[in-house]
Biotite code that builds the C-alpha atoms (Angstrom):
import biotite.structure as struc

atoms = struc.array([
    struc.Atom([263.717, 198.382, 125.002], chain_id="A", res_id=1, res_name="UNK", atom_name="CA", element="C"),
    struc.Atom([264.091, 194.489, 125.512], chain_id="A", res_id=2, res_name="UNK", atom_name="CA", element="C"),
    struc.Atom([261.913, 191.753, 124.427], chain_id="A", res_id=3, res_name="UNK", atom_name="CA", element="C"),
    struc.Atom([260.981, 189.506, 127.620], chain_id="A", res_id=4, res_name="UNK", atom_name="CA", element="C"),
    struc.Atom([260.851, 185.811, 126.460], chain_id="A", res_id=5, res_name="UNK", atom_name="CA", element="C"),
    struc.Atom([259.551, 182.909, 127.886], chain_id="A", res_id=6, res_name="UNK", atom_name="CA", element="C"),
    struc.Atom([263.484, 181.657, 127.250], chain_id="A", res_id=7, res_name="UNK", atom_name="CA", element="C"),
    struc.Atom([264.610, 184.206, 128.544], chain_id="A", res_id=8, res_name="UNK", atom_name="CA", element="C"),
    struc.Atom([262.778, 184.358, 132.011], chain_id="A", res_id=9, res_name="UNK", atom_name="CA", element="C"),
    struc.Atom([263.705, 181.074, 132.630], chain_id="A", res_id=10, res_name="UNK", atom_name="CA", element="C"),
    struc.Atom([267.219, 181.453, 132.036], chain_id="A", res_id=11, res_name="UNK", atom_name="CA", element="C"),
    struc.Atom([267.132, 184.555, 134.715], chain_id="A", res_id=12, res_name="UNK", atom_name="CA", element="C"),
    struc.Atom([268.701, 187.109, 132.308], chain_id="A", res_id=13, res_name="UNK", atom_name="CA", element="C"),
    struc.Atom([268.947, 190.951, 133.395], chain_id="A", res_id=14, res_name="UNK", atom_name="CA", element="C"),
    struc.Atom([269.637, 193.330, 130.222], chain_id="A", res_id=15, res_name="UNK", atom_name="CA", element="C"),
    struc.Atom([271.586, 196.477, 129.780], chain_id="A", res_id=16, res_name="UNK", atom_name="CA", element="C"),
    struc.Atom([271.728, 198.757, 127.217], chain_id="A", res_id=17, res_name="UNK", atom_name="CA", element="C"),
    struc.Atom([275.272, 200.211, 126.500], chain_id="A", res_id=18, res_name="UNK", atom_name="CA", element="C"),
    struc.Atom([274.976, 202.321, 123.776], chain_id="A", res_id=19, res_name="UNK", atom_name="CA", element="C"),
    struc.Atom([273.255, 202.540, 120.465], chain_id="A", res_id=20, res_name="UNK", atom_name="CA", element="C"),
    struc.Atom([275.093, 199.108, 119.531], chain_id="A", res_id=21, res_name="UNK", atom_name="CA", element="C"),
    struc.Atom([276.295, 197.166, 122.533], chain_id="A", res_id=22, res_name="UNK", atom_name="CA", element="C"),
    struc.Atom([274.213, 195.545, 125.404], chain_id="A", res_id=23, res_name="UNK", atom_name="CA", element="C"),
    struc.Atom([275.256, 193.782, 128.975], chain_id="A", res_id=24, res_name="UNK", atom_name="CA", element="C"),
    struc.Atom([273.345, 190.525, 129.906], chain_id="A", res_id=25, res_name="UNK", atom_name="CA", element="C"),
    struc.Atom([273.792, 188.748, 133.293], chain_id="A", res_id=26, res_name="UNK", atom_name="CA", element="C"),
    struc.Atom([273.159, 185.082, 133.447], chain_id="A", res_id=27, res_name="UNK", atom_name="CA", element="C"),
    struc.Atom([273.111, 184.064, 136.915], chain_id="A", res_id=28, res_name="UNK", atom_name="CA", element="C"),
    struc.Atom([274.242, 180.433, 136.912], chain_id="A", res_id=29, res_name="UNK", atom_name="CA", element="C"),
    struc.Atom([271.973, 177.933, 138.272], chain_id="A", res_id=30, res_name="UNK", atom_name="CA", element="C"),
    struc.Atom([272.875, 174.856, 139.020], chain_id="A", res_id=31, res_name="UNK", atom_name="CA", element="C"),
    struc.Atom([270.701, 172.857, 136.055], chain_id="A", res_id=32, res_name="UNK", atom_name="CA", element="C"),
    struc.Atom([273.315, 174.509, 133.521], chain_id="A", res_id=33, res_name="UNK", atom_name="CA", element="C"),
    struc.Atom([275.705, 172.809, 134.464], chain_id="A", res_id=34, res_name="UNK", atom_name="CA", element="C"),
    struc.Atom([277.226, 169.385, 132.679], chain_id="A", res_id=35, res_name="UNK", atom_name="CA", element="C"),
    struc.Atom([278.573, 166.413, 133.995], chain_id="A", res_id=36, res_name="UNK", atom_name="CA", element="C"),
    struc.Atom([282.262, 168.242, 134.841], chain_id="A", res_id=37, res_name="UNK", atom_name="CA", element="C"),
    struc.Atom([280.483, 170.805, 136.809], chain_id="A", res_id=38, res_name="UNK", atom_name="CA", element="C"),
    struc.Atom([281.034, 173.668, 133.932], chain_id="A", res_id=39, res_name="UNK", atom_name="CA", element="C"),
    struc.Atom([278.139, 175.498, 132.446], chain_id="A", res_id=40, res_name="UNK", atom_name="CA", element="C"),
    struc.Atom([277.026, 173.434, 129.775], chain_id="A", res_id=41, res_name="UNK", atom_name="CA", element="C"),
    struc.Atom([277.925, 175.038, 126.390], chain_id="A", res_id=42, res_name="UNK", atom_name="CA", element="C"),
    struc.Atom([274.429, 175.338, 125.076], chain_id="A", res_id=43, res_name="UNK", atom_name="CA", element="C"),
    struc.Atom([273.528, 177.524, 127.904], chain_id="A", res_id=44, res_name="UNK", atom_name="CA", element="C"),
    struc.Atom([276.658, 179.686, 126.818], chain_id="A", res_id=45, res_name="UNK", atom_name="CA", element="C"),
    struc.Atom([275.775, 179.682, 123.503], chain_id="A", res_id=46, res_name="UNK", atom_name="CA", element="C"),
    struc.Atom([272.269, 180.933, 123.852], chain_id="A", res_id=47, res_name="UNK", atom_name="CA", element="C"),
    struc.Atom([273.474, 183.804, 126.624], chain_id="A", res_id=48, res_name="UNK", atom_name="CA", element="C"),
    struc.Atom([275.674, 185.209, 123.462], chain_id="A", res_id=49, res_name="UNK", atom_name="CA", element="C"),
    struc.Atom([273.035, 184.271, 120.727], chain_id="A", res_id=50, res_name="UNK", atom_name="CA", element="C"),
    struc.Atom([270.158, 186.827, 123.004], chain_id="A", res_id=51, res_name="UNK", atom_name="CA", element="C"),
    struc.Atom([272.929, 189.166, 123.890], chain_id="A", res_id=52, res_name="UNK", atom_name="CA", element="C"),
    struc.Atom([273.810, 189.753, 120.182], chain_id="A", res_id=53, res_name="UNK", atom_name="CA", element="C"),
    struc.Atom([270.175, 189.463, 119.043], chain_id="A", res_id=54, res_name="UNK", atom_name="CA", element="C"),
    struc.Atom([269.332, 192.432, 121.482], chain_id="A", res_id=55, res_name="UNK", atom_name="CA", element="C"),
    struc.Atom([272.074, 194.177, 119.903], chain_id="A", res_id=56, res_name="UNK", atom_name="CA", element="C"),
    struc.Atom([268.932, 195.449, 117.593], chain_id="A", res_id=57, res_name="UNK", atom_name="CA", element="C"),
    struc.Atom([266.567, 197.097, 119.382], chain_id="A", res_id=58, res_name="UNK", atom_name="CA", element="C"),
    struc.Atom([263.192, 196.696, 119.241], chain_id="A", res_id=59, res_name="UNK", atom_name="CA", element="C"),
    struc.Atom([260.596, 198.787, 117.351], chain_id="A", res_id=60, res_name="UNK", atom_name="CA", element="C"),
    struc.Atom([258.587, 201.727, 119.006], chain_id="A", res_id=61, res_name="UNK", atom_name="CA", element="C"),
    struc.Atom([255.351, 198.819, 119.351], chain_id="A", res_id=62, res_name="UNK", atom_name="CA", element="C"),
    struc.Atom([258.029, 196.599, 121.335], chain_id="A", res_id=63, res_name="UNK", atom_name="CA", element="C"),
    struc.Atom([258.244, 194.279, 118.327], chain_id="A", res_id=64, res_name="UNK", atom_name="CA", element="C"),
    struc.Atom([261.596, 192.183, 117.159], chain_id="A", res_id=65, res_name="UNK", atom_name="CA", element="C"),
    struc.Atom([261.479, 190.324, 114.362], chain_id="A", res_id=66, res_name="UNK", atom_name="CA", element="C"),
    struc.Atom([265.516, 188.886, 114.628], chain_id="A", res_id=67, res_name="UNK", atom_name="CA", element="C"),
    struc.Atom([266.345, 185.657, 113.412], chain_id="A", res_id=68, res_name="UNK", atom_name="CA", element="C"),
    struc.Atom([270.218, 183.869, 114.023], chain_id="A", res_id=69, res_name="UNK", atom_name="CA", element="C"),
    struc.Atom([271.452, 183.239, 110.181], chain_id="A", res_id=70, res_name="UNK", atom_name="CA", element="C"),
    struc.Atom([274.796, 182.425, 111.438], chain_id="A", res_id=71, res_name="UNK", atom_name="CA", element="C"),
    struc.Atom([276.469, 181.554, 115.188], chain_id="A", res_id=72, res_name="UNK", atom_name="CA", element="C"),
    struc.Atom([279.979, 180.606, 116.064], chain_id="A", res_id=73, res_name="UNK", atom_name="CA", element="C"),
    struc.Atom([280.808, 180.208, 119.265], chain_id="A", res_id=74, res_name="UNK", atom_name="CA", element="C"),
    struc.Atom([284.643, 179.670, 120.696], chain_id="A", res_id=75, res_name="UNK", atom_name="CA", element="C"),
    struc.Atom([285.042, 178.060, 124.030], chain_id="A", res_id=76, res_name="UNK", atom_name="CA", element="C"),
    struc.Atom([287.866, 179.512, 126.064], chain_id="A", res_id=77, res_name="UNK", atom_name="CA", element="C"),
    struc.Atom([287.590, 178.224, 129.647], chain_id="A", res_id=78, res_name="UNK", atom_name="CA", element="C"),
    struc.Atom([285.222, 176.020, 131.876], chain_id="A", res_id=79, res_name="UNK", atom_name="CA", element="C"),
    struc.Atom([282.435, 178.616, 133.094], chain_id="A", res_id=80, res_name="UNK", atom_name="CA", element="C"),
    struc.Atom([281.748, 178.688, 137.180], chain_id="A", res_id=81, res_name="UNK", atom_name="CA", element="C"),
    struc.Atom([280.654, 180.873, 139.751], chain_id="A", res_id=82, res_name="UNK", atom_name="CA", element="C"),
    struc.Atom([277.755, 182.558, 140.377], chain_id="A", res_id=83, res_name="UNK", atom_name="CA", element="C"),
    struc.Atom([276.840, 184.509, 136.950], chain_id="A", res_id=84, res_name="UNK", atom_name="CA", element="C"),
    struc.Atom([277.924, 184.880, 133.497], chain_id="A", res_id=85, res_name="UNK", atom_name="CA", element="C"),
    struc.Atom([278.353, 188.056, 131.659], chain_id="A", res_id=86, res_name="UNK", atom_name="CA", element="C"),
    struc.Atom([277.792, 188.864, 127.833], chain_id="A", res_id=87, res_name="UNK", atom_name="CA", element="C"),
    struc.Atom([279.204, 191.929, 126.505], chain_id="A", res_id=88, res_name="UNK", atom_name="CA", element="C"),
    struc.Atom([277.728, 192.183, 123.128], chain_id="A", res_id=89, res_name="UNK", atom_name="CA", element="C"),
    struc.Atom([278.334, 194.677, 119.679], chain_id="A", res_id=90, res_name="UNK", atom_name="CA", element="C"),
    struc.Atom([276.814, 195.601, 116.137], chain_id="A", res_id=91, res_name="UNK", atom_name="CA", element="C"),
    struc.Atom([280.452, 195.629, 114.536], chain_id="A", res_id=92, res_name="UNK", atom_name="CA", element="C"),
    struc.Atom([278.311, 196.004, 110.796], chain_id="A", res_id=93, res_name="UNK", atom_name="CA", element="C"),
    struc.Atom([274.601, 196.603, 110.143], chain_id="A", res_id=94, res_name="UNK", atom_name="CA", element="C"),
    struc.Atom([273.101, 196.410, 106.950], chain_id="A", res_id=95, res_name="UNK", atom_name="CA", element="C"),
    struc.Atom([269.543, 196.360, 105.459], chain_id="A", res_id=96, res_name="UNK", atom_name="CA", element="C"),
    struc.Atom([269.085, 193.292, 106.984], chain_id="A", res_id=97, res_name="UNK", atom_name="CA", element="C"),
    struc.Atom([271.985, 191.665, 108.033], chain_id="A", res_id=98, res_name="UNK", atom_name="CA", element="C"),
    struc.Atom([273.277, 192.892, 111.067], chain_id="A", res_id=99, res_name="UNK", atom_name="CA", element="C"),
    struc.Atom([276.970, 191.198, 112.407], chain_id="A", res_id=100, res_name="UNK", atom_name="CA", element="C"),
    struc.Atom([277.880, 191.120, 115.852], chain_id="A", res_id=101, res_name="UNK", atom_name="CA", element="C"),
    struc.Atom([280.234, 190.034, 118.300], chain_id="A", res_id=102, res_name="UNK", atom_name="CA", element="C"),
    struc.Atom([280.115, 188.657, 121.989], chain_id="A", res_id=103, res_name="UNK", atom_name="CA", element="C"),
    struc.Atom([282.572, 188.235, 124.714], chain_id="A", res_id=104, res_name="UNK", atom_name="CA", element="C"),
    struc.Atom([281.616, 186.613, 127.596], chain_id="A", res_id=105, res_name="UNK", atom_name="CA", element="C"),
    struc.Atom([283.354, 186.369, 131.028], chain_id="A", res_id=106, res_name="UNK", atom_name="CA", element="C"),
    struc.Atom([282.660, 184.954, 134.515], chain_id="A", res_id=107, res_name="UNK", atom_name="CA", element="C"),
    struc.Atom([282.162, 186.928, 137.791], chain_id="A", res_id=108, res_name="UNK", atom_name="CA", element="C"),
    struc.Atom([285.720, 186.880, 138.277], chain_id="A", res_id=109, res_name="UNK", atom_name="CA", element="C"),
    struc.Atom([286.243, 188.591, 135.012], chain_id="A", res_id=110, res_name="UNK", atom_name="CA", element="C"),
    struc.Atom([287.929, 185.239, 133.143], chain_id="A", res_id=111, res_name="UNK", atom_name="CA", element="C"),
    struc.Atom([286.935, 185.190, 129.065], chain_id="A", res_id=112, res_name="UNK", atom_name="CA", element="C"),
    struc.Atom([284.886, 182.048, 128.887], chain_id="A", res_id=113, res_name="UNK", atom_name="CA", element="C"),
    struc.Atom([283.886, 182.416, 125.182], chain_id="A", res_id=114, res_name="UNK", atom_name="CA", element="C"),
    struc.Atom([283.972, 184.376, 122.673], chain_id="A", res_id=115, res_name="UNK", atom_name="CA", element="C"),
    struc.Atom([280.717, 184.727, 120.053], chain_id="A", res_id=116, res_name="UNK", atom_name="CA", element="C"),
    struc.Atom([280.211, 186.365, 116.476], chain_id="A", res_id=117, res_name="UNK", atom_name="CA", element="C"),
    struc.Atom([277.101, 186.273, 114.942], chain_id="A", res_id=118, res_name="UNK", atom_name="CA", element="C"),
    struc.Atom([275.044, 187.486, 111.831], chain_id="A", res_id=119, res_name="UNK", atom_name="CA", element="C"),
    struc.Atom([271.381, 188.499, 111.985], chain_id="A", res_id=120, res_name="UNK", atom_name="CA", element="C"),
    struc.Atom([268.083, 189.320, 109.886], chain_id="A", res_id=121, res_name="UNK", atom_name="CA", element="C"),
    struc.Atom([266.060, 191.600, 110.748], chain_id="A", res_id=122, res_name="UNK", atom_name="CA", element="C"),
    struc.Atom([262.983, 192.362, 108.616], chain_id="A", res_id=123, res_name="UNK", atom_name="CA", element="C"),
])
């Protein structure tokens, strides 16, 4: 189950669920995301990884998430274009409440764009 944001209806994103630790998310690229080279501006990539990892932890049986970003580094591989971006993300340790994750994300013609790793509390 997925947590619909207002953030994240405007940003268009569609969610899968892979398994019990790793989850899709399509960002179809619009062209307000883009920066003045005609990339997708980095803090749109940024927060496509930062949701993909955060729904990495699914959401409790009353549809509630309480998951805050303690930590985000993103790496920058390539300028992002096309029509969508893609987030592959996965719980690589989960603790009490720290959970670490990773994100790769790639564009519709299956380039890495950037690459994401993030830690997370969950209460």
């Amino acid at each position: 189950m997925f947590i619909q944001q207002p953030f994240d209806e405007f940003l268009g994103l569609k969610y899968e669920r892979i398994d019990e630790k790793s989850v899709k998310v399509v960002l179809p690229i619009k062209e307000l995301y883009l920066n003045s080279v005609g990339v997708v501006h980095g803090g749109i990539i940024s927060s496509l990884a930062d949701v993909a990892m955060c729904n990495t932890i699914e959401a409790d049986e009353n549809n509630i998430q309480k998951v805050v970003t303690v930590d985000l580094n993103v790496t920058f591989l390539k300028g992002a274009k096309g029509d969508c971006l893609l987030a592959h993300a996965h719980v690589f340790k989960k603790g009490k409440n720290l959970t670490h994750a990773d994100c790769l994300i790639y564009d519709d013609e299956h380039h890495m764009i950037a690459k994401a790793r993030g830690v997370f509390f969950n209460s």
